[in-house]
C-alpha positions in Angstrom: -11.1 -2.1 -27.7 -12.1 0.6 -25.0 -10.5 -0.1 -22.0 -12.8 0.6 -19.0 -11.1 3.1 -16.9 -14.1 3.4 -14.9 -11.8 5.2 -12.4 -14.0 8.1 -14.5 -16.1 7.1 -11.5 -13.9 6.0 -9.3 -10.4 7.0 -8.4 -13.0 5.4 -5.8 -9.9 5.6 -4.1 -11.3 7.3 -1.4 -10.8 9.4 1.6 -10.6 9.4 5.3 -10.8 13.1 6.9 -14.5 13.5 6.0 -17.2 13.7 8.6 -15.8 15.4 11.6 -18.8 17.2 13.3 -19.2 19.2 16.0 -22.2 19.3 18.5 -25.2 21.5 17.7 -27.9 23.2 19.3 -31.5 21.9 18.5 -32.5 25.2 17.9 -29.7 26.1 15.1 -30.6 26.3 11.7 -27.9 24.8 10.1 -25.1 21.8 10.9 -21.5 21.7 10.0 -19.4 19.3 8.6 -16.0 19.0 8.0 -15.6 17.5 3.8 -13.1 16.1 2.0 -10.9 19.0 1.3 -10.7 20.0 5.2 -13.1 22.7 5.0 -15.9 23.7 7.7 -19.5 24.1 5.8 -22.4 25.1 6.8 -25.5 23.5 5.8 -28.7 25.3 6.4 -30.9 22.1 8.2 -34.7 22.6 6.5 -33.1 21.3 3.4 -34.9 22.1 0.0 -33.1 21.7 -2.8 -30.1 19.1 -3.5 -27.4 19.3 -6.4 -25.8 15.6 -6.2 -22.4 15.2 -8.6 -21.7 11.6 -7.8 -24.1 8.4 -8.6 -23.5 7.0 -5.4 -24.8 9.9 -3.9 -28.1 10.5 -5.7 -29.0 6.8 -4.9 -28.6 7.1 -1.0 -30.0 10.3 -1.3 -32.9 7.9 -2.4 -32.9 5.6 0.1 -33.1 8.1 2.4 -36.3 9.0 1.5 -35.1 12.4 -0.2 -35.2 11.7 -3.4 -38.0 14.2 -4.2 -35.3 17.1 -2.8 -32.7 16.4 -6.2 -33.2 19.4 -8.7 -29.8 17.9 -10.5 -27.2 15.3 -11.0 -24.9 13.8 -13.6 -25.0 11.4 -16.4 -23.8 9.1 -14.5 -26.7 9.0 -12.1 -28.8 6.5 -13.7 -30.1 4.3 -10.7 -33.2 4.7 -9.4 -35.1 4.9 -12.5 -36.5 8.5 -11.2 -33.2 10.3 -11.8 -34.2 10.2 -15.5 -36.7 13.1 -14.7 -33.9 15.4 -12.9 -31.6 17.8 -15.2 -28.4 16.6 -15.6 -25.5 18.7 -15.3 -23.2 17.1 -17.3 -20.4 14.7 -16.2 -18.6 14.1 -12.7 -15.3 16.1 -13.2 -16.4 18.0 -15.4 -19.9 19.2 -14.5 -21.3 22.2 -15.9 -20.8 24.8 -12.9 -22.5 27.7 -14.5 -25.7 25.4 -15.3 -25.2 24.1 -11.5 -25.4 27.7 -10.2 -28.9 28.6 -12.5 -30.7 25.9 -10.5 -29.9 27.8 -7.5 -30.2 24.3 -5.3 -29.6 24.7 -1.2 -26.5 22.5 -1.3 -24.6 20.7 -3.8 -23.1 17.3 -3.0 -20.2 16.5 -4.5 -17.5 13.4 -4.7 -13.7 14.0 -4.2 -13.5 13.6 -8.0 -14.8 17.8 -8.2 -11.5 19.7 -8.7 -11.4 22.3 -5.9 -11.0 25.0 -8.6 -15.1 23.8 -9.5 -15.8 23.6 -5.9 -14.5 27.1 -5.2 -16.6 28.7 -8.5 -19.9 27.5 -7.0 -19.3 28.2 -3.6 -18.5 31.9 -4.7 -21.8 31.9 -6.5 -23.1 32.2 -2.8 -23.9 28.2 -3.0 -23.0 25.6 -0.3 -21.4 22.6 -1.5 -19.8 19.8 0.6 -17.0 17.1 -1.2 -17.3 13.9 0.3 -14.7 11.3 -0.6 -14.8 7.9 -2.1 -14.5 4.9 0.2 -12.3 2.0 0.1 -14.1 -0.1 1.6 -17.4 -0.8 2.4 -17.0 -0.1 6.0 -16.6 3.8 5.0 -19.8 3.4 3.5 -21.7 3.4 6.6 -19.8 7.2 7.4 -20.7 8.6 3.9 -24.7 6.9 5.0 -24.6 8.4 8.1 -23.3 11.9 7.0 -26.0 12.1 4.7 -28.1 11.0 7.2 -27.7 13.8 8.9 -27.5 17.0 6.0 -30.9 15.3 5.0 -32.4 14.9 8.7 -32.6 11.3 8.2 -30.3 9.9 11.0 -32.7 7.5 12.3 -33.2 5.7 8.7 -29.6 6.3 7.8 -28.7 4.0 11.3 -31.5 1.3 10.2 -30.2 1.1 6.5 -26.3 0.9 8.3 -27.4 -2.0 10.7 -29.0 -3.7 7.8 -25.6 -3.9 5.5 -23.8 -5.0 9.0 -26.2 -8.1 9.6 -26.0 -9.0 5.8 -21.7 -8.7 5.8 -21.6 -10.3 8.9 -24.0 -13.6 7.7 -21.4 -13.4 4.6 -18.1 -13.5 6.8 -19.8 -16.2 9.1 -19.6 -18.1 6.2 -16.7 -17.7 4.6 -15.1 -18.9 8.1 -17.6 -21.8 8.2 -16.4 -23.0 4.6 -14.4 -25.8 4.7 -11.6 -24.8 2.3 -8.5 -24.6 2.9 -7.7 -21.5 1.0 -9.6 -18.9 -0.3 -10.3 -19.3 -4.4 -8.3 -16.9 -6.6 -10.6 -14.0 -7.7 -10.4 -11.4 -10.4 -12.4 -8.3 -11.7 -12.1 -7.4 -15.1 -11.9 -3.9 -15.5 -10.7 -3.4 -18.9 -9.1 -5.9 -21.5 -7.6 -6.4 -25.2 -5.3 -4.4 -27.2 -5.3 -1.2 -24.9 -4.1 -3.1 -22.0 -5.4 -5.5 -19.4 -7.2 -3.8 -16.3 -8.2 -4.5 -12.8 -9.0 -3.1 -8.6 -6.0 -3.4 -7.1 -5.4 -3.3 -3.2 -6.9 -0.8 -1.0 -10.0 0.3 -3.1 -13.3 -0.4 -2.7 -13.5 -3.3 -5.8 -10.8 -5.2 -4.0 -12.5 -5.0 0.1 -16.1 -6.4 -2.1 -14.1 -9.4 -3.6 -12.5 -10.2 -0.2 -15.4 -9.9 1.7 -16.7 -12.4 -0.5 -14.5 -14.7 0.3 -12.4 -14.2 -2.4 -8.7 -13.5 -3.0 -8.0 -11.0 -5.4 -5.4 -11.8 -7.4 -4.7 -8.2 -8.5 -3.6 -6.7 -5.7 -0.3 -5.6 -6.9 -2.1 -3.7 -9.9 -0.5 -0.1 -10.1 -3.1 2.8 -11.2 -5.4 -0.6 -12.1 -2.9 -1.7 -14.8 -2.7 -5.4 -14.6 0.0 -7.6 -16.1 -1.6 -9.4 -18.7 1.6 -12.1 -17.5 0.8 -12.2 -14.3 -3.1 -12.7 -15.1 -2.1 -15.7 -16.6 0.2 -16.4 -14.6 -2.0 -16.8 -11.2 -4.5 -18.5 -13.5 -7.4 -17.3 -11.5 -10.6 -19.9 -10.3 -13.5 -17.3 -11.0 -13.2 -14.1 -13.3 -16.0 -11.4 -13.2 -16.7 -8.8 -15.6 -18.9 -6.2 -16.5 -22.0 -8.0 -18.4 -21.9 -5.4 -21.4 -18.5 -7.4 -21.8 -18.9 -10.9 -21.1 -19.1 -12.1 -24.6 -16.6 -10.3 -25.9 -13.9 -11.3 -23.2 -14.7 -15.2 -23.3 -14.2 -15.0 -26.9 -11.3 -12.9 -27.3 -7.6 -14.3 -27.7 -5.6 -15.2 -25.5 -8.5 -14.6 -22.3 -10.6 -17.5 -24.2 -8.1 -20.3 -23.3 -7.7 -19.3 -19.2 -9.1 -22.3 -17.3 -11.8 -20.3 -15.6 -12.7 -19.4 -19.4 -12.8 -23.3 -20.2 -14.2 -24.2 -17.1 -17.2 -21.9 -17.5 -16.3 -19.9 -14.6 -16.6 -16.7 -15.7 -19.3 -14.8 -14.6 -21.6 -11.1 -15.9 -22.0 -9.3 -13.1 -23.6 -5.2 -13.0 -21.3 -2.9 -13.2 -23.3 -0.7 -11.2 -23.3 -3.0 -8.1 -19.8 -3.2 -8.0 -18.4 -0.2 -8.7 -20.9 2.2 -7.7 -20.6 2.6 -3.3 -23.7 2.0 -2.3 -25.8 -0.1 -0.1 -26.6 -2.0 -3.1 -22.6 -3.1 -2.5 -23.7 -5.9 0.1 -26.2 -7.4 -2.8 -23.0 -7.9 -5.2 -20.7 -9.3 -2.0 -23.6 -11.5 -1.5 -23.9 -12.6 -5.2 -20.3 -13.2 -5.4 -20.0 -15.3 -1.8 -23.1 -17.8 -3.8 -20.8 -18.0 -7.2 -17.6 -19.1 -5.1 -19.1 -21.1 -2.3 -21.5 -23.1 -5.0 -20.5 -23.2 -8.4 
């Protein structure tokens, strides 16, 4: 059985340095921004053209309104609908840089999963590119919005579409504190299962801050490189188990997952991958789908 390491979009295990600007001049024609790997890049500011090697970052190029500016992306860009009519450019990691480089696009955006060998071949094909890491949490969200707000000289919509995901987590939090329980109910995400190994988000990434803004406590938090003790999974028996809904059949009919009690208590529920692993402002539709299940079922 295949053993979702989705981390092939994630080692979402993200970064911190990124975003550091510095003040310019109305009349420049560019903007810097400090990325990922530290470096200072200018971006020219009338914006053509736009690369994007991480699905996360061709949807909020979307929201943004910029959507019509994406001349590439990967095969893992699959959400809006629309990306289907951009050329891909192969995988995240392993994107094709010499195919990247013949679309001659004004700036490629890029996740902290681009090796800074790849980085350094297009930007010596006389290309800007910027890296900008993967969040933990989906407060770091709001910096990769707003930084993309700006390269795309949408900073007013990037602050509406910010204050929008605040209201919505802070409705969610004012009701997980208005919930009369006593403890929060044992949560867990399945990543990957069966023969291969049993997977899950363990503390610090972004999987983990959407189940415990939920409401939820994940029960997976001591999960090392998201391997997760099959032992221990039954061990801290969890109350709700999500999964990926491509799995869901599979998992609640599979030895020995089918005789957990959230299994038997029909408490196992299919959920889109895409909303919960992709970072996103799509990320507060999944916390709020997930705060319904455990408040009401």
């Amino acid at each position: 059985m295949k053993k979702y390491i989705i981390l092939a979009l994630f080692p979402f295990i993200f970064f911190c340095s990124c975003g550091r600007q510095t003040k310019q001049d109305k009349n420049q024609t560019s903007i810097e921004i400090t990325d990922y790997h530290n470096r200072k890049v200018q971006i020219k500011k009338d914006l053509h053209t736009i690369v994007s090697l991480s699905p996360g970052i061709t949807e909020l190029i979307f929201d943004l309104q910029s959507g019509d500016k994406l001349i590439g992306r990967t095969n893992y860009c699959t959400y809006p609908p629309q990306v289907q009519n951009i050329t891909s450019i192969g995988g995240i990691a392993d994107a094709n840089v010499e195919k990247i480089v013949s679309l001659h696009p004004d700036v490629v955006i890029a996740s902290s999963m681009l090796s800074k060998s790849k980085l350094e071949q297009i930007e010596r094909a006389g290309i800007a590119i910027i890296s900008l890491p993967e969040r933990t949490t989906v407060e770091g969200v709001f910096q990769t919005i707003a930084i993309l707000g700006r390269i795309l000289d949408r900073e007013v919509l990037s602050t509406k579409i910010i204050a929008d995901m605040k209201q919505r987590i802070e409705a969610i939090t004012k009701r997980n504190s208005d919930n009369k329980q006593t403890k929060r109910p044992k949560v867990y995400y399945v990543v990957g299962f069966g023969a291969g190994g049993d997977f899950s988000a363990g503390a610090n990434t972004y999987i983990d801050d959407i189940l415990t803004l939920a409401g939820g406590d994940n029960i997976a938090k001591s999960s090392v490189n998201w391997s997760f003790s099959r032992e221990e999974l039954f061990a801290k028996n969890p109350d709700f188990i999500f999964i990926r809904k491509e799995d869901y059949n599979q998992f609640i009919h599979t030895k020995p997952y089918s005789t957990l009690a959230a299994v038997r208590n029909h408490k196992v529920f299919p959920v889109d991958s895409r909303l919960m692993d992709c970072q996103t402002a799509r990320s507060v539709r999944m916390i709020e789908t997930i705060s319904d299940i455990i408040h009401t079922k």
